[in-house]
Backbone as XML, in Angstrom:
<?xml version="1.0"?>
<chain id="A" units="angstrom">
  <residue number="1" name="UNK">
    <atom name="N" x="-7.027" y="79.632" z="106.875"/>
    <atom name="CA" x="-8.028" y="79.021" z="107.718"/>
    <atom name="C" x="-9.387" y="79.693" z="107.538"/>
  </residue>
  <residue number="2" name="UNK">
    <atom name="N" x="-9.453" y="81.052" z="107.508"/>
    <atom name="CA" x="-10.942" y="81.667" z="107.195"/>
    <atom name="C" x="-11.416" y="81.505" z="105.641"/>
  </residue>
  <residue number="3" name="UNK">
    <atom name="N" x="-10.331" y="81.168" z="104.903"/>
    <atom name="CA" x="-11.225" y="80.604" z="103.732"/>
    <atom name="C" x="-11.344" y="79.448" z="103.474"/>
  </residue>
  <residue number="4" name="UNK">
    <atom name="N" x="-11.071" y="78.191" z="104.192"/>
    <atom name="CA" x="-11.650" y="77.200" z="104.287"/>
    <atom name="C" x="-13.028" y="77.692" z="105.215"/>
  </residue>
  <residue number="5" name="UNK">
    <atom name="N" x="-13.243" y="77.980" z="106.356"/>
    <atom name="CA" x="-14.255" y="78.378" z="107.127"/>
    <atom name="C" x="-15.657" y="79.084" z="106.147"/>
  </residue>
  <residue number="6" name="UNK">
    <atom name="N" x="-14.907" y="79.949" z="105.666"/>
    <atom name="CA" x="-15.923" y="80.807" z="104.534"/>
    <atom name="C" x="-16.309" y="79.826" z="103.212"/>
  </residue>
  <residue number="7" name="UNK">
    <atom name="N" x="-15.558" y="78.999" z="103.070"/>
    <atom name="CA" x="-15.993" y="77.759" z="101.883"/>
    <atom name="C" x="-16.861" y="76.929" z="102.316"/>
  </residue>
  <residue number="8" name="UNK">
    <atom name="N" x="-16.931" y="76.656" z="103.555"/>
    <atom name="CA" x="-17.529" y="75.185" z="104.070"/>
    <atom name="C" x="-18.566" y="76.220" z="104.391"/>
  </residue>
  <residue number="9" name="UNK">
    <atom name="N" x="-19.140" y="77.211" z="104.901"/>
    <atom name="CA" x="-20.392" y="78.287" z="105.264"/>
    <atom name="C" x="-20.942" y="78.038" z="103.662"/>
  </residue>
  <residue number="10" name="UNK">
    <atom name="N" x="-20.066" y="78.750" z="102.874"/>
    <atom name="CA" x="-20.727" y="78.838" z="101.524"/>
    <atom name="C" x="-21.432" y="77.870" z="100.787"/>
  </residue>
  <residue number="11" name="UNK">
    <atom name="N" x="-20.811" y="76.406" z="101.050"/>
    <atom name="CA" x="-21.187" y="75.153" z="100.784"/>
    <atom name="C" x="-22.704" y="74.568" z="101.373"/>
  </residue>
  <residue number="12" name="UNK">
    <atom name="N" x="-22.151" y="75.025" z="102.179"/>
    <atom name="CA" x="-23.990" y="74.630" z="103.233"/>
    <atom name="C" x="-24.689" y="75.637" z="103.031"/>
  </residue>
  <residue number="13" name="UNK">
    <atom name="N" x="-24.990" y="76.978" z="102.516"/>
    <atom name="CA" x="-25.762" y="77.823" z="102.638"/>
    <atom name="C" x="-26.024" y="77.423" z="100.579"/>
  </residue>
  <residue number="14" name="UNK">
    <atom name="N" x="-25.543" y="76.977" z="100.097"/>
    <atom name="CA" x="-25.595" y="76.767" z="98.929"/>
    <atom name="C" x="-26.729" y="75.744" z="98.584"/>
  </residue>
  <residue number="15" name="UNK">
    <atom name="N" x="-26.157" y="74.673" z="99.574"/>
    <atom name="CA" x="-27.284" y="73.128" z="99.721"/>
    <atom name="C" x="-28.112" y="73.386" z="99.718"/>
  </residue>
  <residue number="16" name="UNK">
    <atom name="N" x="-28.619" y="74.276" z="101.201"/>
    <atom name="CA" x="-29.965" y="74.455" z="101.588"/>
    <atom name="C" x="-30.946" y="75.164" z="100.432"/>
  </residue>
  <residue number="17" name="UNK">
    <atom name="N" x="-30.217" y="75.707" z="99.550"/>
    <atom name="CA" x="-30.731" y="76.891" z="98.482"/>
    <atom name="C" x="-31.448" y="76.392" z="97.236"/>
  </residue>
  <residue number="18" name="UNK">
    <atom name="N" x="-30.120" y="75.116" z="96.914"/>
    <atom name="CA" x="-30.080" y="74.612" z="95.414"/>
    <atom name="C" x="-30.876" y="73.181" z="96.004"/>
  </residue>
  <residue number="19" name="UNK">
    <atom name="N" x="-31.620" y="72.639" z="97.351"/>
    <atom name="CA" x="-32.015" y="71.689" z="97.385"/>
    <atom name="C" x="-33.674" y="71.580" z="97.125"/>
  </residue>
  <residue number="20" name="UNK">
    <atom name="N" x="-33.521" y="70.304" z="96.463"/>
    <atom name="CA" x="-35.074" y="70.284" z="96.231"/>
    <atom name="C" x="-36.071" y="69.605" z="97.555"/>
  </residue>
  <residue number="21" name="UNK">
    <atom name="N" x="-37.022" y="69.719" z="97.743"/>
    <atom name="CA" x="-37.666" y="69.709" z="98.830"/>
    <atom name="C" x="-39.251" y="69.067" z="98.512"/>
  </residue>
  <residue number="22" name="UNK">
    <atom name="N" x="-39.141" y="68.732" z="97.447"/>
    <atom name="CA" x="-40.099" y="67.915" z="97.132"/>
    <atom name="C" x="-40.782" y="66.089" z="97.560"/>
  </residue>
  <residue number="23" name="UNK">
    <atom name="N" x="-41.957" y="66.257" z="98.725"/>
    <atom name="CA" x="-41.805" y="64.831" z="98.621"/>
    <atom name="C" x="-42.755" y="63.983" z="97.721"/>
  </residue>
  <residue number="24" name="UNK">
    <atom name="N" x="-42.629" y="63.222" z="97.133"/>
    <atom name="CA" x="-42.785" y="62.475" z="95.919"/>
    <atom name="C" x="-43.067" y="60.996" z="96.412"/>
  </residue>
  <residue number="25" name="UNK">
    <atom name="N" x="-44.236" y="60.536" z="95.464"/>
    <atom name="CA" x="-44.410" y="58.926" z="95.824"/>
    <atom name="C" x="-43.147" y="57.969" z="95.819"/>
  </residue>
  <residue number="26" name="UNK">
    <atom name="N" x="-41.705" y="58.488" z="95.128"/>
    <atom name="CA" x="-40.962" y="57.318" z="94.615"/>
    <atom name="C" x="-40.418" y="56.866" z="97.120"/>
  </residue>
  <residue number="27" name="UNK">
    <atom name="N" x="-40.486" y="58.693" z="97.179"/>
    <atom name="CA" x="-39.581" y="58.790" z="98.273"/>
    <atom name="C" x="-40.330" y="57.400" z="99.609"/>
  </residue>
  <residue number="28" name="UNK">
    <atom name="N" x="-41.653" y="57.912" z="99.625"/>
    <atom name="CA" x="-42.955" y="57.209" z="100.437"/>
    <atom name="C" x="-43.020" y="55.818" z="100.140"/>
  </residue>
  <residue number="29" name="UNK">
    <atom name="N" x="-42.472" y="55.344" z="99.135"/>
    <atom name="CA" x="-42.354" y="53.805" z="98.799"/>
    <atom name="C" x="-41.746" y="52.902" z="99.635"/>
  </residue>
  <residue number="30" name="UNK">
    <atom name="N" x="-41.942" y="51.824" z="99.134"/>
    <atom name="CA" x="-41.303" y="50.479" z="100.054"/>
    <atom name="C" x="-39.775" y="50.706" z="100.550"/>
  </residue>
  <residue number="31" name="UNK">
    <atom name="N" x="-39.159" y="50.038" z="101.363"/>
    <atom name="CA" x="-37.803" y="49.798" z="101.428"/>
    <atom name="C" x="-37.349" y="49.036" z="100.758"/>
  </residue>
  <residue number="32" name="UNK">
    <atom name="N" x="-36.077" y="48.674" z="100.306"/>
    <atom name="CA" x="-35.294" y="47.699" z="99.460"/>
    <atom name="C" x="-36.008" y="46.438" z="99.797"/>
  </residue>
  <residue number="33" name="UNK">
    <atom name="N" x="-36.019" y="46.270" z="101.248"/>
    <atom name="CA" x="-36.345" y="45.351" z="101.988"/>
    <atom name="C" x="-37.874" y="44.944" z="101.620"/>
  </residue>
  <residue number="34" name="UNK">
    <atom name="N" x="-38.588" y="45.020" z="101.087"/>
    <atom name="CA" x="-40.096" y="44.856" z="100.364"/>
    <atom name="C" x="-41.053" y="45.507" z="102.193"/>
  </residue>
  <residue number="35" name="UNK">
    <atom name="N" x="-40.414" y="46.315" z="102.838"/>
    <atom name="CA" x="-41.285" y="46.624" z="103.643"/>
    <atom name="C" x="-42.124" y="47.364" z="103.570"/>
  </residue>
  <residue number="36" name="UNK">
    <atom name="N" x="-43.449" y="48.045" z="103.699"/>
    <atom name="CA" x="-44.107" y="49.327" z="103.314"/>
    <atom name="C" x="-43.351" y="50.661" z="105.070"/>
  </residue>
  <residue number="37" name="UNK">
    <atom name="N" x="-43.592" y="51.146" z="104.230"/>
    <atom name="CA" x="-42.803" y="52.474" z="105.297"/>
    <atom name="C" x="-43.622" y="52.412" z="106.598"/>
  </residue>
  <residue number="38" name="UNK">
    <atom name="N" x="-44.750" y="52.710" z="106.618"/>
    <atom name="CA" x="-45.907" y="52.860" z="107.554"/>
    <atom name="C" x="-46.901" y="51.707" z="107.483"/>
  </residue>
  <residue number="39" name="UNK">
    <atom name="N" x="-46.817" y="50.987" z="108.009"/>
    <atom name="CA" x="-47.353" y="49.505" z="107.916"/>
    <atom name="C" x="-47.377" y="48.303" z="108.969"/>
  </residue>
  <residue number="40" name="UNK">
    <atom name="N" x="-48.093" y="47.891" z="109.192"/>
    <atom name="CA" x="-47.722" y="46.903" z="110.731"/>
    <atom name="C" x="-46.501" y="46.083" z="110.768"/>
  </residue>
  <residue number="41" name="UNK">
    <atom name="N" x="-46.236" y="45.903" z="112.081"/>
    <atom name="CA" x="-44.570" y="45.308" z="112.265"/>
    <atom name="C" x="-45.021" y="43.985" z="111.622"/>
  </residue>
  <residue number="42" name="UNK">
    <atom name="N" x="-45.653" y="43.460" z="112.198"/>
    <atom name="CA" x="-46.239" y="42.171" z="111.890"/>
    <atom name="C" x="-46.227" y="41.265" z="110.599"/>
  </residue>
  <residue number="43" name="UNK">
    <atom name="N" x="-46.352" y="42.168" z="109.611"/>
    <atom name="CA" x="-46.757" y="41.693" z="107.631"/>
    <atom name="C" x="-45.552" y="40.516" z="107.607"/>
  </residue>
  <residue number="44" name="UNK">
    <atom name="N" x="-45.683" y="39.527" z="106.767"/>
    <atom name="CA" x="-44.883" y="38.777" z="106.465"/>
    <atom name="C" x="-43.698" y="39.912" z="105.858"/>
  </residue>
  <residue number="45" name="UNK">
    <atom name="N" x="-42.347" y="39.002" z="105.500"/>
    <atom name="CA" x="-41.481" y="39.542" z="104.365"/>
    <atom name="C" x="-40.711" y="38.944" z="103.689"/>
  </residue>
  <residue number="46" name="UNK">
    <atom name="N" x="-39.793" y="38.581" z="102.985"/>
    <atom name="CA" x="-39.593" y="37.987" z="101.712"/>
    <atom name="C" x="-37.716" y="37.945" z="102.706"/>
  </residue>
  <residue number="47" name="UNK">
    <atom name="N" x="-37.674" y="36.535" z="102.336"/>
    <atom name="CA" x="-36.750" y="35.729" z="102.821"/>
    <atom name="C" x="-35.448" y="36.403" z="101.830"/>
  </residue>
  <residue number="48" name="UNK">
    <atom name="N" x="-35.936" y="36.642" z="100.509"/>
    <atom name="CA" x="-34.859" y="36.390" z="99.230"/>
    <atom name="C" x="-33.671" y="37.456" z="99.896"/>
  </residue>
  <residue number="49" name="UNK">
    <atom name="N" x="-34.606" y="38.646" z="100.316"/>
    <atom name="CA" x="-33.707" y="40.279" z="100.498"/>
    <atom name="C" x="-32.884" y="39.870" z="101.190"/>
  </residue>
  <residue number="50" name="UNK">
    <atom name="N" x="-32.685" y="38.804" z="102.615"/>
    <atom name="CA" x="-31.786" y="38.573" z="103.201"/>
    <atom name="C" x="-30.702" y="37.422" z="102.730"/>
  </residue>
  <residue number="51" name="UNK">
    <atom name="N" x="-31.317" y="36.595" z="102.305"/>
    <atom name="CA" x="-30.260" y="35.375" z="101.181"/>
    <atom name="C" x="-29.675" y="36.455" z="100.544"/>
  </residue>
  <residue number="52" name="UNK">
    <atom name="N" x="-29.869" y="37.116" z="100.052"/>
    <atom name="CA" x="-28.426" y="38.365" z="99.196"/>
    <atom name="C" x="-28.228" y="39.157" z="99.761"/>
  </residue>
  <residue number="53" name="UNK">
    <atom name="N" x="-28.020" y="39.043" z="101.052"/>
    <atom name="CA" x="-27.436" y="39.396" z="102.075"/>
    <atom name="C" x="-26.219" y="39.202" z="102.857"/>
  </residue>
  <residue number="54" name="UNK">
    <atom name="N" x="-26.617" y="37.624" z="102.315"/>
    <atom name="CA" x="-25.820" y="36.400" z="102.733"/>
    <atom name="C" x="-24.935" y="36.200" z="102.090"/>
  </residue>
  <residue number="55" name="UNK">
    <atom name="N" x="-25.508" y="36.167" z="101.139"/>
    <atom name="CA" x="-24.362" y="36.202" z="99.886"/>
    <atom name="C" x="-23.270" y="36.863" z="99.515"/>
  </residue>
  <residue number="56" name="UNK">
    <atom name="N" x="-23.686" y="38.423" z="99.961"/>
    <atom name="CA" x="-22.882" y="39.644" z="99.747"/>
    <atom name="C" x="-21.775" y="39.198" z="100.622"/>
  </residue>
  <residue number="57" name="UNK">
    <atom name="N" x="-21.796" y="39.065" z="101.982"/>
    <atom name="CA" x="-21.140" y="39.002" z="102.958"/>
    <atom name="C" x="-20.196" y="37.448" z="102.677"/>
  </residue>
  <residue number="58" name="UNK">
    <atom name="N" x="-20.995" y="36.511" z="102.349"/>
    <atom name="CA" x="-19.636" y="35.402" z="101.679"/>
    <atom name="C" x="-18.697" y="35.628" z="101.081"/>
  </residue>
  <residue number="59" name="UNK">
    <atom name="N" x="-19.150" y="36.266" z="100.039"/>
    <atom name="CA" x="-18.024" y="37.017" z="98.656"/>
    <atom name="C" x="-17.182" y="38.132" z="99.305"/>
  </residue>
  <residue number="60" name="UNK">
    <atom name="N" x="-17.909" y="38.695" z="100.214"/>
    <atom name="CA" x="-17.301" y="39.542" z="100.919"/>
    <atom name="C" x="-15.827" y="39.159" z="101.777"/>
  </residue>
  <residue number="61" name="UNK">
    <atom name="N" x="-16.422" y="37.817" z="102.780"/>
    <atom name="CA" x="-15.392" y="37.609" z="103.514"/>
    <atom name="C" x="-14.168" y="36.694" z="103.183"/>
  </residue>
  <residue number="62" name="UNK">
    <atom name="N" x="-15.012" y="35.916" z="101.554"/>
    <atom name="CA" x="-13.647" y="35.201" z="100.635"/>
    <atom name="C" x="-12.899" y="36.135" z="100.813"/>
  </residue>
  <residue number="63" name="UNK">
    <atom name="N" x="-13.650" y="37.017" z="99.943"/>
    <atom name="CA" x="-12.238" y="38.469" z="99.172"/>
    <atom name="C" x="-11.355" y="38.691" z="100.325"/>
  </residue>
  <residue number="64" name="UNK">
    <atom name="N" x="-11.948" y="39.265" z="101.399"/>
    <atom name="CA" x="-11.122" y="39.898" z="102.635"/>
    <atom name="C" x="-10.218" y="38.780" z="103.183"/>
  </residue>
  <residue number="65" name="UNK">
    <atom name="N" x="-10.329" y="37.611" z="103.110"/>
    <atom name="CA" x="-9.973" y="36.764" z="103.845"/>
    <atom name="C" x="-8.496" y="35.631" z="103.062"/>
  </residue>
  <residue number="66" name="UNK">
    <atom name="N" x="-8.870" y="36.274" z="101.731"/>
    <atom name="CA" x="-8.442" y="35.172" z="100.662"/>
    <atom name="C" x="-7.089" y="36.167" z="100.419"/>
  </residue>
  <residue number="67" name="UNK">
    <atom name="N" x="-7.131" y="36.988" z="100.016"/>
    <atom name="CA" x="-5.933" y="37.733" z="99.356"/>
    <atom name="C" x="-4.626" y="38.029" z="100.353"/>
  </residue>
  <residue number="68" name="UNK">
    <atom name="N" x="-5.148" y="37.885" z="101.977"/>
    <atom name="CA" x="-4.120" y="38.097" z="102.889"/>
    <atom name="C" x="-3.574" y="36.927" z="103.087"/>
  </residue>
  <residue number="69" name="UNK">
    <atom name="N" x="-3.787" y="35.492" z="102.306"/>
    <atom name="CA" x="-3.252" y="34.106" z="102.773"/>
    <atom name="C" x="-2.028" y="33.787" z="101.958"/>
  </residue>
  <residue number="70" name="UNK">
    <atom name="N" x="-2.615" y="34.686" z="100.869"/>
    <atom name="CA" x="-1.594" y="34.548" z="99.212"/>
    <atom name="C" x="-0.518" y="34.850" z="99.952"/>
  </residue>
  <residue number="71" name="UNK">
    <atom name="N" x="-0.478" y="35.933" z="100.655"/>
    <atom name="CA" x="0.983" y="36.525" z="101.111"/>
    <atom name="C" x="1.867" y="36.051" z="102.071"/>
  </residue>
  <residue number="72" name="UNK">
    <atom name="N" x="1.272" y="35.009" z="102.908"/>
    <atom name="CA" x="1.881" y="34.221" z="103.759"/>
    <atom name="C" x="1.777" y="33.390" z="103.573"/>
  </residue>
  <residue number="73" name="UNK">
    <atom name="N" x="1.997" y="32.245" z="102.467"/>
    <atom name="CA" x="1.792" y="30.572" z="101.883"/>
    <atom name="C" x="3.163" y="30.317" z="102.016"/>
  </residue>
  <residue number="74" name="UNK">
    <atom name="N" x="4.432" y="30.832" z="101.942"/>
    <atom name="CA" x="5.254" y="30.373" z="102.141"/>
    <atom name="C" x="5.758" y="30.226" z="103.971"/>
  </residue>
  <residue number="75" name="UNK">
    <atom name="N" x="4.939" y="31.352" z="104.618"/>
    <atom name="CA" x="5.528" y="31.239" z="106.221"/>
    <atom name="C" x="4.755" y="30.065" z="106.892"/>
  </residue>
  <residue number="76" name="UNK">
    <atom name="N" x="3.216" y="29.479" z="106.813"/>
    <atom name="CA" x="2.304" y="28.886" z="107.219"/>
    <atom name="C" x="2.679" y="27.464" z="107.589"/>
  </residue>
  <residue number="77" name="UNK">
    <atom name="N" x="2.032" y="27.026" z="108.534"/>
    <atom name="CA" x="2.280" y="25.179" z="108.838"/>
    <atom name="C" x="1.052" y="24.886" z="108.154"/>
  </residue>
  <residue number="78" name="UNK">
    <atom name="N" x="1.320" y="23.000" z="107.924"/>
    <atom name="CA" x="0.225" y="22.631" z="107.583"/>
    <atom name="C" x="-1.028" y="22.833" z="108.289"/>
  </residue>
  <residue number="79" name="UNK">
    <atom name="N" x="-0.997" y="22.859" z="109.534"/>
    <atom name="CA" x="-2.044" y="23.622" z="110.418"/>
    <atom name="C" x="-2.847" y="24.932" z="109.996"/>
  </residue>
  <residue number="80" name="UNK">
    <atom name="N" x="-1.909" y="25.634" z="108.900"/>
    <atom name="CA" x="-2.304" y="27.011" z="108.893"/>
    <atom name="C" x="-3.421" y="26.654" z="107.141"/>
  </residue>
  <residue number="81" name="UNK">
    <atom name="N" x="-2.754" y="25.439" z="106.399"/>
    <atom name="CA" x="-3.055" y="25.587" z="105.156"/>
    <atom name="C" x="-4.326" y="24.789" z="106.028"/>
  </residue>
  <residue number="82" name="UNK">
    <atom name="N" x="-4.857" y="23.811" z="106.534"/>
    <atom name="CA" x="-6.274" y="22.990" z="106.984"/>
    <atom name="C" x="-6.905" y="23.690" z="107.746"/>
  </residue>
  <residue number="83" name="UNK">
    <atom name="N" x="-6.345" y="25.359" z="108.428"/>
    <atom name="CA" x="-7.543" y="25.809" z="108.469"/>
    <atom name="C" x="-8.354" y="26.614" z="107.860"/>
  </residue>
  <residue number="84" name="UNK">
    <atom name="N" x="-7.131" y="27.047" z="106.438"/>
    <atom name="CA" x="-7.858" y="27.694" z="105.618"/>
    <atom name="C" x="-8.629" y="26.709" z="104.876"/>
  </residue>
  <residue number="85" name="UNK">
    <atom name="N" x="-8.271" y="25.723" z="105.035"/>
    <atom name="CA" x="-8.934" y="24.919" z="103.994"/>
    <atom name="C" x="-10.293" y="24.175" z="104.375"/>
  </residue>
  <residue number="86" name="UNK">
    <atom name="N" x="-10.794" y="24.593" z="105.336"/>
    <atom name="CA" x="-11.672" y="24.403" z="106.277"/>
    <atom name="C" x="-12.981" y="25.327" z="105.767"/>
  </residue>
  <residue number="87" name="UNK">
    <atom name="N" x="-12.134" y="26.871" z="105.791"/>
    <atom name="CA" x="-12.677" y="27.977" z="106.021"/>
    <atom name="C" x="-13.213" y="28.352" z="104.324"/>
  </residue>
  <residue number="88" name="UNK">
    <atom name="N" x="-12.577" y="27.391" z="103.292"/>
    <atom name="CA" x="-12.983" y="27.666" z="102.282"/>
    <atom name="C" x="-13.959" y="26.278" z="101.737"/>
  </residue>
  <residue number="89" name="UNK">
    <atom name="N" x="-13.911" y="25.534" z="102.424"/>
    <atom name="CA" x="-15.144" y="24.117" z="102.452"/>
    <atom name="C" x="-16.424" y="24.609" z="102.848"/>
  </residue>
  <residue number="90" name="UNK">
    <atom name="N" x="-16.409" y="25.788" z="104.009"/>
    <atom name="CA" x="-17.746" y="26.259" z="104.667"/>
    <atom name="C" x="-18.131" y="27.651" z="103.328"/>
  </residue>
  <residue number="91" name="UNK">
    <atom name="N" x="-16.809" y="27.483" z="102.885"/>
    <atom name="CA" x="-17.265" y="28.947" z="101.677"/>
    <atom name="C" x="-18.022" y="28.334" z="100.656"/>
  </residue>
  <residue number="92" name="UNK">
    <atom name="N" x="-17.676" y="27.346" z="100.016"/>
    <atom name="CA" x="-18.353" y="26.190" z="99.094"/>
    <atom name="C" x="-19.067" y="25.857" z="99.311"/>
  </residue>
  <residue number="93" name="UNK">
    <atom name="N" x="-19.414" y="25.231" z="100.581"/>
    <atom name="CA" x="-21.215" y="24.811" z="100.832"/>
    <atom name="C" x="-22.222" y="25.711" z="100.995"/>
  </residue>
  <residue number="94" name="UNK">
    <atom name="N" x="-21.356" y="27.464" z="101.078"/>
    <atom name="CA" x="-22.287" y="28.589" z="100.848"/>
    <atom name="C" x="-22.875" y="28.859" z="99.895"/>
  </residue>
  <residue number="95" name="UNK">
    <atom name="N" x="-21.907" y="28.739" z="98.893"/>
    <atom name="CA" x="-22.001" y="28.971" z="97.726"/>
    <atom name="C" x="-23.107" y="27.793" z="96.607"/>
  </residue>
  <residue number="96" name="UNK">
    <atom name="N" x="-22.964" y="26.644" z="97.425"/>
    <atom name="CA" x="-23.534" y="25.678" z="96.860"/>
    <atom name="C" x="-24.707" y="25.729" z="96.989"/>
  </residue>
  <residue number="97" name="UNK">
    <atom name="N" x="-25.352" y="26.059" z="98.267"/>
    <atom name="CA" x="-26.834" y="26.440" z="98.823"/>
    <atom name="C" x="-27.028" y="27.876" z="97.856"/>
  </residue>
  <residue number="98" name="UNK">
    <atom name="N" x="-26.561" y="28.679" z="97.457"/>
    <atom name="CA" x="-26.570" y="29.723" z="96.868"/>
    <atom name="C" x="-27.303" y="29.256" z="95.493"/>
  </residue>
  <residue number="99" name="UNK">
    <atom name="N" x="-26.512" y="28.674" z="94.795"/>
    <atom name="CA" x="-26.944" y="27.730" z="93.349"/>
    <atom name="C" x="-28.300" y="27.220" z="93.276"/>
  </residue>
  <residue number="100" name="UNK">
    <atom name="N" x="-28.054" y="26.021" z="94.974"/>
    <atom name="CA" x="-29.566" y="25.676" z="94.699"/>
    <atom name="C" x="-30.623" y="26.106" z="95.342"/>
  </residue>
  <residue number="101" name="UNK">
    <atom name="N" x="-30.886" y="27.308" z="95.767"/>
    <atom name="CA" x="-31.690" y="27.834" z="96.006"/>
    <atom name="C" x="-32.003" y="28.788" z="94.611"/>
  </residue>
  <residue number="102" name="UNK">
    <atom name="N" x="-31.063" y="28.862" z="93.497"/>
    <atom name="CA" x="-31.470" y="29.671" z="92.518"/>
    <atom name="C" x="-31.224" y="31.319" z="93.086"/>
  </residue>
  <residue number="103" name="UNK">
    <atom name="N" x="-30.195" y="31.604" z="93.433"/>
    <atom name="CA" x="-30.207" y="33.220" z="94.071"/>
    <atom name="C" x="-29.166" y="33.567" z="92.981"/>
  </residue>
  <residue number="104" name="UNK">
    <atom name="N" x="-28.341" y="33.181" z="92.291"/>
    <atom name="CA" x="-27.329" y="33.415" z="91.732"/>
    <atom name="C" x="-28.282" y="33.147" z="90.330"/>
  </residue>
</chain>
C-alpha cells in the first residue's frame, strides 16, 4: 500500500516538473465550435458544428440500439419487429437529410 501511495506522489510531483507551461496562440484560439474564446455571446455561429453533432449521435444510437435487436429476433412479436422498424425509418430520414444537406 505505501508503494502504491509513494508511486501516485511520485507521479504528480513528476507532472508538475516535466509540464510545459507555455501559453501559445494555438491554446487562445477558437473552439471546435468556430467560437472566439473572449468574444460577445451574441456573434452569429455556424449551424454545420452542430449538424455533426447530429449526426454523430444517429450513428451513435443505430450502433447502440441495432446490435442488441440481433440478439432477440427470435424472442420478439411482430409488435417488437414495427417498432424497430419505425425506429429505423426515423434513422433513414436522418440520414437522408444528412445527404442532402451535403454533411456527409
Amino acid at each position: 500500500m505505501i508503494k502504491v501511495i509513494f508511486l501516485a506522489i511520485l507521479l504528480i510531483i513528476g507532472t508538475f516538473i516535466l509540464n510545459k507551461r507555455d501559453v501559445n496562440r494555438e491554446k487562445l484560439s477558437t473552439y471546435e465550435s468556430g467560437f472566439q474564446a473572449f468574444d460577445d455571446s451574441r456573434n452569429k455561429f455556424y449551424v454545420k458544428y452542430f449538424l455533426v453533432g447530429i449526426i454523430f449521435l444517429i450513428f451513435d444510437l443505430e450502433t447502440m440500439l441495432v446490435y442488441p435487436f440481433s440478439y432477440i429476433l427470435d424472442e420478439i412479436s411482430i409488435l417488437g419487429y414495427l417498432v424497430f422498424l419505425l425506429f429505423f425509418i426515423i434513422l433513414i430520414v436522418g440520414l437522408l437529410f444528412e445527404l442532402y444537406k451535403g454533411l456527409l
